[in-house]
VEXDOMAR-215736 format. One record per residue (C-alpha): x negated, y, z negated; residue in one letter. Coordinates in steps of 0.5 Angstrom, whole numbers, plus 500, padded with zeros to 3 digits. Example, Ala and Ser with C-alpha at 12.3 -4.5 7.8 and 13.67 -1.06 7.14 Angstrom:
475491484a 473498486s 
This chain:
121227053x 127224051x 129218047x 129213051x 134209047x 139213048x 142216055x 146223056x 144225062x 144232061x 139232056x 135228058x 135232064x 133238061x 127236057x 123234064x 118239065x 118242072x 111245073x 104243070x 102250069x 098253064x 103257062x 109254064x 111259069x 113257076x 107261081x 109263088x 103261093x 105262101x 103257106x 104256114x 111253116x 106249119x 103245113x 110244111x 113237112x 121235111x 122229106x 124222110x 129222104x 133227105x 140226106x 143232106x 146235113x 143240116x 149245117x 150253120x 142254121x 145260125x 149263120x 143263115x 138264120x 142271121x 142273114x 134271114x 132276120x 136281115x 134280108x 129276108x 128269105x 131271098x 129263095x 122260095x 122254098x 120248092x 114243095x 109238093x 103235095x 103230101x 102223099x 099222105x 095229107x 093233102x 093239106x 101240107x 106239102x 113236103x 121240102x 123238096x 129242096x 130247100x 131244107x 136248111x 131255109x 126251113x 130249118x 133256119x 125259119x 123255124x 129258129x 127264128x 119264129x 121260135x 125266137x 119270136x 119273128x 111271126x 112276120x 116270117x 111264118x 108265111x 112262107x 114263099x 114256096x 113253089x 109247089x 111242083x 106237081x 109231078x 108230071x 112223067x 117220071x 118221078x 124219079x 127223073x 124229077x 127226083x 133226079x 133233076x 133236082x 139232085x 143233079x 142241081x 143240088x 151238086x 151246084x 148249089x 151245094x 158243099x 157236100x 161232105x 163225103x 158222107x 152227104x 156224097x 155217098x 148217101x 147221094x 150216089x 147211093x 140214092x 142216084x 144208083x 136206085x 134212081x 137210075x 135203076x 128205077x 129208070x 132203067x 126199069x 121204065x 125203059x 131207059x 137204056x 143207059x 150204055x 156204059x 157203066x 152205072x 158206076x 160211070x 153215069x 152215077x 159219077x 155223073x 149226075x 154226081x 158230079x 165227081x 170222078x 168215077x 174212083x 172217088x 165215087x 168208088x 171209094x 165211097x 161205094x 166201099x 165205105x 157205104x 158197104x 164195108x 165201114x 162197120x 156202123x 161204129x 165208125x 160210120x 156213126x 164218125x 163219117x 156221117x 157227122x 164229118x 168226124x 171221120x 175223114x 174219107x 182216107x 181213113x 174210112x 176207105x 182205109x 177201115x 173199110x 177194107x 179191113x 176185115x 170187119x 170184125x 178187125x 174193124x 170193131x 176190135x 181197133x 174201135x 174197141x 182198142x 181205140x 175207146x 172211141x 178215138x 179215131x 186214127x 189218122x 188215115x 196215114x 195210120x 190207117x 193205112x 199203114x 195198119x 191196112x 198194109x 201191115x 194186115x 195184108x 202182110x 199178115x 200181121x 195180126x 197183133x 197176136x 204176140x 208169140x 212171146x 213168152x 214173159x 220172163x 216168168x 214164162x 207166161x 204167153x 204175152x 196176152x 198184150x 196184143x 191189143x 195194147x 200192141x 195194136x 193200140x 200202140x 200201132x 195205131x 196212136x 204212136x 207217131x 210216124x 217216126x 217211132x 215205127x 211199128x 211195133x 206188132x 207184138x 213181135x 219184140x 219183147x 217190151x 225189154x 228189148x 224193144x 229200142x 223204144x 223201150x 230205151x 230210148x 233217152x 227221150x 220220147x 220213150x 214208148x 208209152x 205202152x 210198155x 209192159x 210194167x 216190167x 220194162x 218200166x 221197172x 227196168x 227203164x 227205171x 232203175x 237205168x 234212169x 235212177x 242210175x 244215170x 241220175x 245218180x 251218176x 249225173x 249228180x 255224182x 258229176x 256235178x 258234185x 265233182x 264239179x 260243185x 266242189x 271246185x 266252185x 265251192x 273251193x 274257188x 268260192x 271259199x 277262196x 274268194x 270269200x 276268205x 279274201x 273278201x 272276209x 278280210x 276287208x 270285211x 272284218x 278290218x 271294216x 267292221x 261290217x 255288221x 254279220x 246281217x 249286211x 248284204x 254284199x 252286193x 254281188x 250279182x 246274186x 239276188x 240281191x 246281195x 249276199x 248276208x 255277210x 254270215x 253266209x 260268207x 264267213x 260260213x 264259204x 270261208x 269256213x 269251208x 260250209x 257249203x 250245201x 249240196x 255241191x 251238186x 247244186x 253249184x 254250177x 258256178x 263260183x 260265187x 263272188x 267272182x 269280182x 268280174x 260278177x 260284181x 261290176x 260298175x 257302180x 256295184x 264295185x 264303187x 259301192x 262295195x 269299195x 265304199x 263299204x 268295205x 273301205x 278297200x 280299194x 277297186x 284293185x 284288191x 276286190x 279285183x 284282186x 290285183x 293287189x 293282196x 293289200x 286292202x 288299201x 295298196x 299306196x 298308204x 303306209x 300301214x 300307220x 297311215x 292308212x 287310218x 288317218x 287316209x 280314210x 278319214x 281325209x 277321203x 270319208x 270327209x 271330202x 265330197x 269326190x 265329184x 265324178x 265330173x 272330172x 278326173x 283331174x 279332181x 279324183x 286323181x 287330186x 285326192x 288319189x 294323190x 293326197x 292320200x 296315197x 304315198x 307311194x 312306196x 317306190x 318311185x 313309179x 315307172x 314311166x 309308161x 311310154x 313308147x 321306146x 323307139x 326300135x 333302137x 332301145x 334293146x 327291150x 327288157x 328281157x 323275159x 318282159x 311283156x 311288151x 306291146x 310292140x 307298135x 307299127x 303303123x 301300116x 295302110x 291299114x 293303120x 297301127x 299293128x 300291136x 303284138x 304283144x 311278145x 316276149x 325278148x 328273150x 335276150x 336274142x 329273139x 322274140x 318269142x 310268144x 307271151x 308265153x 315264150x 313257147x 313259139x 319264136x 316270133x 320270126x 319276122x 316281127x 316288125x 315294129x 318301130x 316302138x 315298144x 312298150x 313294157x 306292160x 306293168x 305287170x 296286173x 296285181x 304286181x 303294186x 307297181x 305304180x 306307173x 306314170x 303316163x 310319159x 311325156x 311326164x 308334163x 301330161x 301326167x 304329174x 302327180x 297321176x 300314179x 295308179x 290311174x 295311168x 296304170x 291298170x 285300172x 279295174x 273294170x 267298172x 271305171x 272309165x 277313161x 274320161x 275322155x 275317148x 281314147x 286308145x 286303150x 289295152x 284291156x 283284159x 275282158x 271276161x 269272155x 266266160x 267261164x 273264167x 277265160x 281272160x 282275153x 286282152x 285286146x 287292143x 281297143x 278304144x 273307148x 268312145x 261314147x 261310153x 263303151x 270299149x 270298142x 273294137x 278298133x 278298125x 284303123x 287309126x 283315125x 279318130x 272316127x 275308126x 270306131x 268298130x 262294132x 261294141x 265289145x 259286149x 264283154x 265285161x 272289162x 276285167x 281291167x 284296162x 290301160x 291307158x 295306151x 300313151x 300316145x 306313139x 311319137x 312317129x 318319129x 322312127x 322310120x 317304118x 322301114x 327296114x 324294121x 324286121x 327282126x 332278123x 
């Protein structure tokens, strides 16, 4: 036995004999699940017996379990460690596994000291064990009374219980006493919580120095539910302050405000951010009570009321807005389904025929002569215009052309003439000719042959090419303007105005333009047909070397200007080229200089001629 006068708690530990054998080995005996009791005292909890008794019915028990004599009945023994084994056992002879009914067991007869046997076997339990803040204060609670009983018999322990209870622990001294707190002070309704694991230690420690008839008025207010402990402690800071949740407000009616428990309830689940409340500002002049979003939920049903007619207002007034903006969609609609309805009526379309735009499927012609009439729903409903021509593109275009019998370019709207290029006594006789030929789309050269079999053109078409720097430029017309530099060729578009060059819209004076060829670009829309100069290359093709509308393609790879739809009804032209399928930015001048995609919708586009480098680059600054 150790020496009483001093304590180290290890040592003395280890000096306990643990068995009375003759030899003092530990014998196994094997005795009926039956005869086998639990302790009383245990505090353990008794967690994951499936997962256990799974591991048994495999392996078998690999521990016996340790017992002694019962006090009351010789006959059975009492678990001294070894709980959750006994536990798991029994599930499994409930489940049918008598093979397991004889259980290995070690059976300690206690010889000195009690309570350092008791003690030992604590002090082991640290090691093997997971222990819960729960199962940790009912042990240091156990611990204390022990080594009190120790003391009693003669023990002389220097230092501080605390210290020596946080040692056969094993945990720290602070820990063990906020454990000592809880154990006290925490009200039964929420230790309840702790012992099942469901209360965390902050919060408990938090609760537990709060008055407990506080305590019982948060779990009353809560129904049951539990605080987080940054919430917890927060209410603690707020009570040693002085707060109370007993409002010293006065209604409208000029009654006493009686909410404070749902001010206290709201303290105690709002989240971090929304602050607290405390029943010192009224619910109608609460901030919280105003916010645009994430509104305090525990207001008083005036400040409801109010919150209410402010929201009915501002929904009033946002829909007051979108009817204002829905009646310009709906008059820009109305025009273009007044231009469509024309084609549509000299085509003699059916009124239940859908018009394939890029609105679910088409849209019946008698809702179109309804927009054209100026017949419309709700315009607050409206957050864009319909049947734009750039939402109805690709094969979409071909289709509806076909339809309606009309060309690309008026669907566009780059000319007010249904079928531009025929005259008007011979545009049925055309229609015929072009319904009964087969267009093939291999080449281009075959469309462009029945384009010119159909079309006549009602002036002579200009030619699109490259002057030299030397040819004054036509004033107050667009030009592009050419150069080729080590970074390889530089457009602008400008305006002459007859003595300098100026902007596209003529507002700034382009000083310094450099360049060595120009080319005047047709005008979008205008009906002015165009051919592709050196005029060998382009005998015969009128309109395809000019504007071309969105949905069509080049037919082989190519440099080209065209106008792309960035959204909202903004029209951005930019110098280009077309290779595989797709308009591409441009990053130099060789064949392979082939930039990032352009995901933009292509409105319109033009074939730039090739540029004869015959001009030298120098000495071409505009004075």
């Amino acid at each position: 036995m150790a020496d009483k006068k001093g304590f180290v708690l290890a040592d003395l530990l280890k000096d306990v004999p643990k068995l009375d054998t003759a030899d003092g080995r530990e014998q196994i005996e094997y005795v009926d699940i039956g005869q086998i009791e639990s302790d009383p005292g245990n505090f353990y909890n008794l967690v994951q017996l499936e997962e256990l008794a799974s591991n048994i019915a495999v392996v078998g028990l690999q521990q016996p379990l340790r017992v002694r004599t019962s006090e009351e009945d010789p006959e059975k023994v009492v678990v001294v460690s070894g709980h959750r084994r006994q536990a798991a056992l029994k599930l499994l002879i409930k489940e049918g596994r008598e093979d397991l009914r004889e259980v290995p067991c070690i059976r300690e007869h206690v010889t000195g000291s009690a309570a350092l046997q008791e003690l030992r076997l604590i002090y082991g339990n640290s090691d093997t064990r997971v222990l819960s803040s729960a199962e940790l204060a009912k042990q240091a609670e156990r611990v204390e009374v022990l080594l009190y009983q120790l003391k009693e018999e003669g023990f002389e322990f220097p230092g501080r219980m605390r210290d020596h209870v946080a040692q056969a622990c094993k945990i720290s001294a602070p820990k063990l006493a906020r454990l000592k707190v809880i154990r006290e002070n925490l009200i039964p309704e929420y230790m309840n919580f702790f012992e099942k694991d469901k209360l965390p230690e902050q919060t408990a420690y938090a609760m537990a120095r709060l008055p407990r008839d506080f305590q019982l008025r948060i779990f009353t207010v809560l129904s049951d539910k539990i605080p987080s402990g940054d919430k917890a402690e927060r209410v603690l800071s707020k009570y040693s302050e002085g707060w109370r949740w007993e409002p010293q407000l006065t209604c409208p009616d000029g009654k006493a405000c009686k909410r404070g428990d749902t001010f206290l309830r709201r303290d105690c689940e709002a989240p971090g951010w929304a602050g607290f409340c405390g029943g010192n500002t009224c619910c109608l002049e609460c901030d919280q009570a105003t916010a645009k979003y994430s509104p305090c939920e525990r207001m008083c049903s005036k400040a409801k009321a109010q919150r209410k007619e402010a929201s009915d207002q501002a929904k009033e007034e946002e829909h007051k807005r979108k009817q204002k903006h829905g009646r310009k969609y709906q008059k820009e609609t109305q025009g273009y389904a007044k231009r469509l309805l024309r084609a549509i009526e000299a085509a003699g379309v059916p009124e239940d025929t859908r018009i394939d735009f890029d609105y679910y499927g088409g849209i019946p012609v008698s809702t179109i002569r309804q927009w054209a009439a100026g017949e419309f729903d709700d315009p607050a409903n409206w957050l864009g215009a319909r049947l734009q021509p750039s939402k109805c593109g690709g094969d979409r275009m071909i289709e509806l052309s076909k339809l309606l019998h009309c060309s690309t370019d008026f669907l566009i709207g780059l000319t007010e003439d249904i079928r531009p290029g025929l005259l008007q006594e011979e545009r049925e006789d055309s229609m015929e000719t072009l319904e009964e030929q087969t267009v093939s789309a291999d080449s281009w050269d075959d469309i462009s042959e029945i384009l010119d079999q159909a079309a006549i053109p009602e002036k002579p078409a200009r030619r699109i090419r490259w002057e030299a720097r030397g040819l004054t430029p036509p004033v107050d017309k667009l030009i592009l303007t050419y150069q080729l530099t080590n970074d390889g060729p530089t457009y602008r578009p400008a305006l002459w105005d007859g003595s300098k060059f100026r902007s596209p819209n003529g507002k700034k004076e382009l000083a310094g333009l450099q360049y060595t060829h120009w080319l005047e670009v047709p005008v979008p829309g205008s009906g002015e047909t165009c051919q592709m100069d050196p005029p060998e290359l382009a005998e015969g093709q009128l309109v395809i070397c000019g504007w071309m509308p969105g949905g069509t393609f080049p037919a082989e790879p190519c440099e080209v200007v065209a106008d792309f739809d960035v959204g909202n009804g903004t029209i951005i032209r930019q110098i280009c080229c077309y290779f595989d399928g797709h308009f591409n930015f441009r990053t130099g001048s060789g064949p392979t200089d082939i930039g990032a995609r352009i995901d933009a919708q292509a409105v319109r586009w033009m074939l730039l001629p090739a540029v004869e480098e015959n001009v030298s680059n120098l000495d071409t600054e505009e004075d």
